[in-house]
C-alpha positions in Angstrom: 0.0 0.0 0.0 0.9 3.6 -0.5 2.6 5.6 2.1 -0.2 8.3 2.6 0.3 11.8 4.4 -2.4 13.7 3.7 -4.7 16.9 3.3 -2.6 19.2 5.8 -2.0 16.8 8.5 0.5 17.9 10.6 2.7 14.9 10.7 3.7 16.3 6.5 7.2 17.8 8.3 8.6 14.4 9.1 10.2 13.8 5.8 11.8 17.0 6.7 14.0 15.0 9.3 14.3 11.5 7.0 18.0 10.2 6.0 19.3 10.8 2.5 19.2 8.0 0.2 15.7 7.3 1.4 13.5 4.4 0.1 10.0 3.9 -0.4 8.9 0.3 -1.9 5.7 1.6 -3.0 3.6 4.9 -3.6 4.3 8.1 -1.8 0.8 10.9 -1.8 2.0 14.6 -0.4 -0.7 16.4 -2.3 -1.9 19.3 -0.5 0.7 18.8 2.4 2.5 21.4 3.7 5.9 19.6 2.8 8.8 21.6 1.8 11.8 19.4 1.3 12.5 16.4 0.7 15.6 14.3 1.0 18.6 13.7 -1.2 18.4 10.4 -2.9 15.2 10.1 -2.4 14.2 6.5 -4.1 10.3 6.1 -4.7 9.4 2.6 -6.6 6.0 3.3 -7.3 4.2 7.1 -7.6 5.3 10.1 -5.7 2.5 12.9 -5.5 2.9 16.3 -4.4 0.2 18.1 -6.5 -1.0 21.2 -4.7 2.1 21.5 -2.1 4.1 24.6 -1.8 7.4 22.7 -2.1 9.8 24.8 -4.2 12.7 22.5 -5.2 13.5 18.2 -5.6 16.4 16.8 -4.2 19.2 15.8 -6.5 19.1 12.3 -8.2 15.4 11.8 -6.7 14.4 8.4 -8.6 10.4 7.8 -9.3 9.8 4.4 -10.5 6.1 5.4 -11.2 4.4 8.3 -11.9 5.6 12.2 -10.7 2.4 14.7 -9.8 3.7 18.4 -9.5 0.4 20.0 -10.6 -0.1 22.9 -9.5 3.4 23.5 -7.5 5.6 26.5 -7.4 8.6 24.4 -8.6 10.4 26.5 -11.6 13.0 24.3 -12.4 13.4 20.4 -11.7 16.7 18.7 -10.3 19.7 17.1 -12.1 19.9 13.6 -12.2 16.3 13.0 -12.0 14.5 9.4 -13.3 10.8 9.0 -13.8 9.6 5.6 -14.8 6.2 7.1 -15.8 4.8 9.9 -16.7 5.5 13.4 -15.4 2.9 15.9 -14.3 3.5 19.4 -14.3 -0.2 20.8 -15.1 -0.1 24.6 -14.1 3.0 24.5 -12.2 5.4 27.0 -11.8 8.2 25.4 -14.4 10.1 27.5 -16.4 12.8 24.8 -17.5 13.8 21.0 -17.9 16.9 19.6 -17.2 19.1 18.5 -20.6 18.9 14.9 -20.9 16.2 14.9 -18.9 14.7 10.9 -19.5 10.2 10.2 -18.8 9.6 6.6 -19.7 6.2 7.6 -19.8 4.1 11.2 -21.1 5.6 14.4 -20.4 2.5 16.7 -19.1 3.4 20.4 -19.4 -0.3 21.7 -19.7 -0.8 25.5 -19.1 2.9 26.3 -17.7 4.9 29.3 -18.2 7.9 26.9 -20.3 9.0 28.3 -23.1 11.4 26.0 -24.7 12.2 22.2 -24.1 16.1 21.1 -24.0 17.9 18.8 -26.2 18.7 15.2 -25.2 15.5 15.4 -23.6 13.6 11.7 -24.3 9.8 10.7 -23.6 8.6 7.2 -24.1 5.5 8.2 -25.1 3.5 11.7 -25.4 4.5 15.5 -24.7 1.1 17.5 -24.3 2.4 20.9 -24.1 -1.2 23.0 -24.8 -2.1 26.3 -23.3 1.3 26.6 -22.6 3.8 29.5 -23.4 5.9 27.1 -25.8 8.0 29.4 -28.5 10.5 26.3 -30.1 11.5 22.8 -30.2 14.8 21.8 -30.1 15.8 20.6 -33.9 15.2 16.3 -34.9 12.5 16.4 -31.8 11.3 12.5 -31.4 8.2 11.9 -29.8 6.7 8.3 -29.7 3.6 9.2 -29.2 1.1 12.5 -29.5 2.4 15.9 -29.4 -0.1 18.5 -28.4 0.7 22.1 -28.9 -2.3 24.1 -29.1 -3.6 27.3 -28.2 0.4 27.6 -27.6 2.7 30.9 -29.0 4.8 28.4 -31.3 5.1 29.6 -34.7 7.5 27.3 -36.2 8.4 23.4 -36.3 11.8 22.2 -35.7 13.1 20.4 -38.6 13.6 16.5 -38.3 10.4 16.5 -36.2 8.9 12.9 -35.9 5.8 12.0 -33.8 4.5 8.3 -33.8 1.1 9.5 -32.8 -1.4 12.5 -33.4 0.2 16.0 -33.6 -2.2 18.9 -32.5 -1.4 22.4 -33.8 -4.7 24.1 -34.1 -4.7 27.7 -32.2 -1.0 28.0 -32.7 0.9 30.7 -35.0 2.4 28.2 -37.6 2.0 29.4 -41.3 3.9 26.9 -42.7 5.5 23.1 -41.8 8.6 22.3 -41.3 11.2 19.8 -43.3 11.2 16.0 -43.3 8.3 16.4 -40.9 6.8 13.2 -40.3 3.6 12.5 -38.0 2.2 8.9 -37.8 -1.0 9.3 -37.3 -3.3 12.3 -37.4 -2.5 16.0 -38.0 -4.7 18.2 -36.3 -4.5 22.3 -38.0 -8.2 23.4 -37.5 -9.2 26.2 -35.3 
């Protein structure tokens, strides 16, 4: 079963006192804590959620076997050396970057953020939904295995090289024209 802390409780500090190199075996929840650290090493095999929490930073080489919830955080920037084994939820957080060589095994989930650019050597095993968003650019031969989502996003160009195994949705964007050797595998979304 997951470790649960939740809704406020007062007991949310204690992590604030844990050993580095910390692990949990299964799930950690922290939404809506009031955590605000936690420590270095940190080694989650299942989900870590801290959606709704006013933690500002991650620890350094903090490894998620599951799923990572940041929704709604104040976290700008997200830790070198970091793993997620699932997907990664930033919805309306306060990111402004990504680490380079940044690796999600599963969908990247950047929905109404502030980021403006994503780095190179940055790898997601499956979709990158990046809409309502302040998105500008790509970096150049962009892979994505499955969907890309950018609309209703300030982009007005495509990278060249771009390749996305799934859908890629562009409607409500600036783009005028596409970009070279573009190649989508599925559906190509340019209404609205």
């Amino acid at each position: 079963f997951p470790v649960t802390i939740g809704f406020g409780n007062e007991y949310s500090n204690v992590l604030n006192d844990c050993p580095n190199g910390l692990e949990v075996r299964r799930s950690l929840y922290l939404d809506r804590t009031q955590i605000q650290s936690l420590p270095n090493g940190l080694k989650i095999e299942g989900d870590l959620r801290l959606g709704d929490t006013s933690i500002q930073s991650l620890p350094d080489n903090l490894t998620v076997g599951g799923n990572l919830h940041l929704d709604y955080t104040p976290i700008q920037s997200l830790p070198n050396g970091l793993k997620v084994g699932g997907d990664l939820w930033l919805y309306k957080s306060q990111i402004q970057s990504l680490p380079d060589g940044l690796v999600v095994k599963g969908s990247l989930y950047l929905n109404g953020t502030r980021i403006q650019s994503l780095p190179n050597g940055l790898k997601v095993g499956r979709g990158v939904y990046l809409e309502n968003s302040s998105i500008e650019s790509l970096p150049n031969g962009f892979k994505v295995r499955g969907s890309l989502n950018l609309s209703d996003t300030p982009i007005q160009s495509l990278p060249n090289n771009l390749k996305v195994k799934g859908n890629l949705y562009l409607s409500g964007t600036k783009i005028q024209s596409l970009s070279d050797n573009l190649e989508v595998g599925r559906n190509l979304y340019l209404d609205g």
